[in-house]
Biopython code that builds the backbone (N, CA, C, O; Angstrom):
import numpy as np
from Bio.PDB.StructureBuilder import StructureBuilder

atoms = [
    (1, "UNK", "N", (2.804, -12.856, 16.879)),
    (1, "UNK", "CA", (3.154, -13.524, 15.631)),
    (1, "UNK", "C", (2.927, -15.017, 15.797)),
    (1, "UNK", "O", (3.098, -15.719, 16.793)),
    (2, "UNK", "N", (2.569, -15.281, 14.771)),
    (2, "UNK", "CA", (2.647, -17.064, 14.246)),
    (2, "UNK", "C", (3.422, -18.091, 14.534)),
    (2, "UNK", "O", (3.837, -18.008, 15.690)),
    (3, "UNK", "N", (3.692, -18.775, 14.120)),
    (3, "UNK", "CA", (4.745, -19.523, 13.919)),
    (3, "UNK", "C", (4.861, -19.573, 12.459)),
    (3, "UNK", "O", (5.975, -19.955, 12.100)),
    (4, "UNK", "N", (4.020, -19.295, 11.483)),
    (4, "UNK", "CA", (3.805, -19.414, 10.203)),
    (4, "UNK", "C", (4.802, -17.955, 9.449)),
    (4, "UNK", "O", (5.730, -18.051, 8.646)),
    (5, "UNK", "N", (4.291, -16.860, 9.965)),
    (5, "UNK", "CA", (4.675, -15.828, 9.858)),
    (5, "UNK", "C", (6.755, -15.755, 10.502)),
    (5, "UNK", "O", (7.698, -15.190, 9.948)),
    (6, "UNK", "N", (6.736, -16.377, 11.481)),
    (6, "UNK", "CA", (8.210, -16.557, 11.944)),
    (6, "UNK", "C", (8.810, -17.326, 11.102)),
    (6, "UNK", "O", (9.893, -16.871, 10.735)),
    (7, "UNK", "N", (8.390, -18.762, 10.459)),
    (7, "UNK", "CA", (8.961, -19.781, 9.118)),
    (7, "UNK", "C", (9.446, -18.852, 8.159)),
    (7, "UNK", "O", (10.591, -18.898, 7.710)),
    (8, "UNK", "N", (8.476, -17.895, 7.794)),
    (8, "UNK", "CA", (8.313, -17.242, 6.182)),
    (8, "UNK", "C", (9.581, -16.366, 6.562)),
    (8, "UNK", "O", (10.535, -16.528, 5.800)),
    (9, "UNK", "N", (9.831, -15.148, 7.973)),
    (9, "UNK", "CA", (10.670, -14.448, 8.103)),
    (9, "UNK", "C", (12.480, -15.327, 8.116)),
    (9, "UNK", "O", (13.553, -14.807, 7.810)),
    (10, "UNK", "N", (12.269, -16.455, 8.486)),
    (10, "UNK", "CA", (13.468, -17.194, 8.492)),
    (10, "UNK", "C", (13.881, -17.671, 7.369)),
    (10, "UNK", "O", (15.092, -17.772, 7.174)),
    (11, "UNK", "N", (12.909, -18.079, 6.358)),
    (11, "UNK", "CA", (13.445, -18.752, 5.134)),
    (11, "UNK", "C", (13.600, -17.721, 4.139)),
    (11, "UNK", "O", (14.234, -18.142, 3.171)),
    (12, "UNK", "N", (13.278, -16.633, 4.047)),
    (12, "UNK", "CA", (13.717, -15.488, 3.211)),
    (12, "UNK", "C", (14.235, -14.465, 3.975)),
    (12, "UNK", "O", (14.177, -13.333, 3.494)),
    (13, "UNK", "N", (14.872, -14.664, 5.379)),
    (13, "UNK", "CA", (16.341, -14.340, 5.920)),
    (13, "UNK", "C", (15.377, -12.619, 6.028)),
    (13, "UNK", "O", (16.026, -11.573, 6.046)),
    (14, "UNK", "N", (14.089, -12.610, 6.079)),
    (14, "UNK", "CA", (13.946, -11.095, 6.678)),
    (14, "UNK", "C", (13.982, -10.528, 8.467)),
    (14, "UNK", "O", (13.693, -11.404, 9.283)),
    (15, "UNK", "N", (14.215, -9.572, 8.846)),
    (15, "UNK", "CA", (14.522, -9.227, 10.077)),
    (15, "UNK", "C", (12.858, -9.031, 10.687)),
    (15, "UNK", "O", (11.976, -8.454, 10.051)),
    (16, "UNK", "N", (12.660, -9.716, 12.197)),
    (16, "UNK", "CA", (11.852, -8.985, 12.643)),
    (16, "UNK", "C", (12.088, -8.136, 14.011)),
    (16, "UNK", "O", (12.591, -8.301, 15.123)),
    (17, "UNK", "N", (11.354, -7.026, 13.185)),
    (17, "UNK", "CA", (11.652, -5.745, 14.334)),
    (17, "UNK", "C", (10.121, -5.527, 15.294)),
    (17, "UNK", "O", (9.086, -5.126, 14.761)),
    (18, "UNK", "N", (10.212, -5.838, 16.628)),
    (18, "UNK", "CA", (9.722, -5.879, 17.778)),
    (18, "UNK", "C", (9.813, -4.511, 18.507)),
    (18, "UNK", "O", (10.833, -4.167, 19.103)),
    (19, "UNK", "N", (8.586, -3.675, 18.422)),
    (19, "UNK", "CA", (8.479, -2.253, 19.127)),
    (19, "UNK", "C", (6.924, -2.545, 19.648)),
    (19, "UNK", "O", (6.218, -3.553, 19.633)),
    (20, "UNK", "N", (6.679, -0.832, 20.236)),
    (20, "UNK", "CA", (5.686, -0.923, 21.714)),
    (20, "UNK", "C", (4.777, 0.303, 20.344)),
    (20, "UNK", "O", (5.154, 1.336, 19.789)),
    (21, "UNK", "N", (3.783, -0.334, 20.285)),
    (21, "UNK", "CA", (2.740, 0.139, 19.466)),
    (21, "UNK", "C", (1.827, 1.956, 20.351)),
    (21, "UNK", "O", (0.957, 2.752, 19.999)),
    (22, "UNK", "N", (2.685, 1.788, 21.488)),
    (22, "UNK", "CA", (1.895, 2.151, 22.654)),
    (22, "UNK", "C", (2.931, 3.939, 22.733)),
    (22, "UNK", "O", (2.456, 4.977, 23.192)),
    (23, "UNK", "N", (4.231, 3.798, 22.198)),
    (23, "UNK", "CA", (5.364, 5.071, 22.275)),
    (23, "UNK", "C", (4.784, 6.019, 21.311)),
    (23, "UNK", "O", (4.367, 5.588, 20.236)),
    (24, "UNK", "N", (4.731, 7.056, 21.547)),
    (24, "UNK", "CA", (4.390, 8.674, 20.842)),
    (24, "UNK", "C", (5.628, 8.192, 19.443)),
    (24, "UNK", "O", (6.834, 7.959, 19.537)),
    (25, "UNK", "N", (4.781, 8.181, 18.303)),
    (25, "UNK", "CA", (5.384, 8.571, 16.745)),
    (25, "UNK", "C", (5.938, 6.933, 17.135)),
    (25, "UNK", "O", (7.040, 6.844, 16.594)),
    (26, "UNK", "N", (5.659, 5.779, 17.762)),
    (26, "UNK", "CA", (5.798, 4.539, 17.318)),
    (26, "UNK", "C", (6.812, 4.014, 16.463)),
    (26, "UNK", "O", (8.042, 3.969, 16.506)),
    (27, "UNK", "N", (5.640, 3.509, 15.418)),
    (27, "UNK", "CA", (5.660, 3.144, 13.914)),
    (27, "UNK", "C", (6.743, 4.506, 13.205)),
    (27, "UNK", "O", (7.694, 4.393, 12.431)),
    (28, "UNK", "N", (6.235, 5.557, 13.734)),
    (28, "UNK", "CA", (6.896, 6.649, 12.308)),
    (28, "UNK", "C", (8.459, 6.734, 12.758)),
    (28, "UNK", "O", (9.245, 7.257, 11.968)),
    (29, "UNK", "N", (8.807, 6.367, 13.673)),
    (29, "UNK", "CA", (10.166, 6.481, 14.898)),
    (29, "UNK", "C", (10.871, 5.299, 13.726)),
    (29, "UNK", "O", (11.463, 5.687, 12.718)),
    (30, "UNK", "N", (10.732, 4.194, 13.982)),
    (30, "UNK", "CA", (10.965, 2.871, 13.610)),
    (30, "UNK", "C", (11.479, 3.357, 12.022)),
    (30, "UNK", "O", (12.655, 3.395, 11.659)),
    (31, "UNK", "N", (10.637, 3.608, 11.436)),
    (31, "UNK", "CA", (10.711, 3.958, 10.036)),
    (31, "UNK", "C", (11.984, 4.946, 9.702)),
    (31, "UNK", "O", (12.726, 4.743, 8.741)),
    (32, "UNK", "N", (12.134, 6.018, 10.601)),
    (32, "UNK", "CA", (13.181, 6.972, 10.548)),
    (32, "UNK", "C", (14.080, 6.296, 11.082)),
    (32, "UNK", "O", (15.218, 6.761, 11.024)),
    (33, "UNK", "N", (13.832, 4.775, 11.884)),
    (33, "UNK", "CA", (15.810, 4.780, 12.335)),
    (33, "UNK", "C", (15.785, 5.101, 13.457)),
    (33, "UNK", "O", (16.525, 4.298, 14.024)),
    (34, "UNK", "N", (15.348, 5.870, 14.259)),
    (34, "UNK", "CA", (14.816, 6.273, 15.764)),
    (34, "UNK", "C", (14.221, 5.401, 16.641)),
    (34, "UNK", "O", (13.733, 4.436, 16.053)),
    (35, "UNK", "N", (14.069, 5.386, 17.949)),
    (35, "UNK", "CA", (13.228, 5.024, 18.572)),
    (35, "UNK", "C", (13.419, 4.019, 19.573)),
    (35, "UNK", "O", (14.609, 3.743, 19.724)),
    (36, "UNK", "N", (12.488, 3.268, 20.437)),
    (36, "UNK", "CA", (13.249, 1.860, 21.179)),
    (36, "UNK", "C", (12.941, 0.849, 20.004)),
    (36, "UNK", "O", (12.080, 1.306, 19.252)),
    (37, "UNK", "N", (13.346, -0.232, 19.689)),
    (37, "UNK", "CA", (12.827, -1.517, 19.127)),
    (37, "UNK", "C", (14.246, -2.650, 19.203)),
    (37, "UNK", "O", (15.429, -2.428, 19.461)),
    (38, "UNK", "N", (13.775, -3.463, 18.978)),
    (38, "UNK", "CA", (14.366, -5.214, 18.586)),
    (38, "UNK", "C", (14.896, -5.470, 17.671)),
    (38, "UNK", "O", (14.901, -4.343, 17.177)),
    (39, "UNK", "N", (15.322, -5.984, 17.069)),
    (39, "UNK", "CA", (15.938, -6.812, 15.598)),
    (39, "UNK", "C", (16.207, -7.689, 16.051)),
    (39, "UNK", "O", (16.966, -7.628, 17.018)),
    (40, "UNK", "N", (15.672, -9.093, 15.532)),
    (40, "UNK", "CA", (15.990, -10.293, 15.573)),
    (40, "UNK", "C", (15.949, -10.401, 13.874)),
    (40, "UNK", "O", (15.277, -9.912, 12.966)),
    (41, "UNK", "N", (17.193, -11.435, 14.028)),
    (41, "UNK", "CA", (17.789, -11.701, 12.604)),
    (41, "UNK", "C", (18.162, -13.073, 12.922)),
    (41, "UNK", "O", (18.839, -13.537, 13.840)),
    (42, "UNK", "N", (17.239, -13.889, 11.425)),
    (42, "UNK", "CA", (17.435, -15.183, 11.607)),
    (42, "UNK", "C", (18.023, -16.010, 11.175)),
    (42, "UNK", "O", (17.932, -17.144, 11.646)),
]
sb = StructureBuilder()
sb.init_structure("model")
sb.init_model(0)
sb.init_chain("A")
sb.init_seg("    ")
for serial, (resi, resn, name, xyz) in enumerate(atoms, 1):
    if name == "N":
        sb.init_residue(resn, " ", resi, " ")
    sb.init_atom(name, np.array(xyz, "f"), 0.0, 1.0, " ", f" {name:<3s}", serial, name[0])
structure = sb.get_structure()
């Protein structure tokens, strides 16, 4: 990520969630609520 993209997530207070593109069902894990990942909240 940016720094541009990190501004935009801070000033409209959205979360970014940090996962391994690389884990079986990834993305679809994340989506269900499952899975390893991050939340940073700014």
């Amino acid at each position: 990520m940016d720094a541009t993209a990190i501004a935009l997530a801070r000033d409209n207070a959205l979360p970014i969630i940090v996962f391994s593109l690389d884990e079986p069902g990834g993305f679809r894990g994340i989506l269900a609520g499952q899975g390893t990942y991050t939340r940073v909240q700014g």
